[in-house]
Residue, then its C-alpha position, 0 to 999 in steps of 0.5 A: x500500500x502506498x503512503x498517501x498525502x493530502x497537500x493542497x492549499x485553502x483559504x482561511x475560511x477552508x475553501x479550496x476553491x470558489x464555488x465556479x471552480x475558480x482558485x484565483x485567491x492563490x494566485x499570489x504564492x510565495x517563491x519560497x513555497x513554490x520551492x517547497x512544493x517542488x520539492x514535495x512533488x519529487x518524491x510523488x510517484x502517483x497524483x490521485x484525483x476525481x474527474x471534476x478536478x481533472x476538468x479544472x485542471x484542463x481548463x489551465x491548459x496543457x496537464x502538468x505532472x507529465x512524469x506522474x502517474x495521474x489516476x482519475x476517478x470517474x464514472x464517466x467515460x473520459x479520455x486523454x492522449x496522455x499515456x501516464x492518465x489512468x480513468x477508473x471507477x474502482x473503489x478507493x480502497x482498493x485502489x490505494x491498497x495497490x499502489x506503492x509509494x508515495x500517493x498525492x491525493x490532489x482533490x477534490x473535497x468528494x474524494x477526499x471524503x472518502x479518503x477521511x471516511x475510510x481513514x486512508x490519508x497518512x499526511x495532511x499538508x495544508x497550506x493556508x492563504x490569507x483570504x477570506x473567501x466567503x464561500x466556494x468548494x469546502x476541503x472538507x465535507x461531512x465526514x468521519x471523526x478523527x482524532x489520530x493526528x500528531x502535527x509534525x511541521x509548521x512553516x511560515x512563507x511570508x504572510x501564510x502557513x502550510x501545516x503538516x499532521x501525520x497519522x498516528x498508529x497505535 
């Protein structure tokens, strides 16, 4: 089983996006952090992320992360002309359990639901921005308790914060 990270950013007010899908409020990030994150993505092997997601991030352009296995989970039937692109409505779980390595779960707020309900993330990396949105996509939805998070990190860049909690097992 891989280990999976949840790493994104949010706004103050736990938006990871307007309710139009836009992420405009991120657009000012720290040089430092992009730093950070290209970092982050170095150890990533495989980017997990739901259809709606994957829509979005077609709408910037050309899909980055061309040297990561992208799993996409739909029920629909989409396609793509990138070889590393997998769609699949396979159940998370299971999908999880057969991947190695280290897992980026990229959004969006139903898969990461289920991620949360099943207790399958290992990471959580939040990166906070000084914005309040109002309103927009939640990161999280109705979702099971948990109480097993030890924070590991706290970094400051500039005028926000990415924090770092890990799972604890007992």
């Amino acid at each position: 089983m891989g280990y999976v990270m949840l790493q994104l950013a949010v706004s103050i007010d736990g938006y990871i996006s307007r309710k139009d899908d836009s992420v405009d409020f991120l657009s000012e990030m720290e040089p430092n952090l992009t730093e950070s994150f290209n970092l982050f993505l170095k150890g990533i092997e495989t980017i997990i992320m739901g259809s709606r997601t994957y829509e979005v991030m077609l709408g910037f352009g050309e899909i980055p992360f061309q040297d990561k296995k992208i799993i996409v989970l739909t029920k629909r039937d989409l396609k793509s002309d990138s070889t590393n692109i997998i769609f699949t409505n396979q159940d998370i779980e299971s999908l999880i359990l057969h991947e190695t390595g280290n897992i980026w779960l990229f959004g969006g707020s139903k898969v990461i639901q289920q991620c949360i309900n099943k207790n399958l993330i290992d990471e959580y990396q939040i990166h906070v921005v000084p914005q309040i949105i109002g309103e927009g996509i939640p990161l999280f939805l109705e979702s099971n308790e948990i109480k097993n998070l030890n924070l590991i990190r706290l970094e400051q860049f500039g005028n926000s914060y990415t924090v770092t909690y890990k799972k604890h097992e007992y």
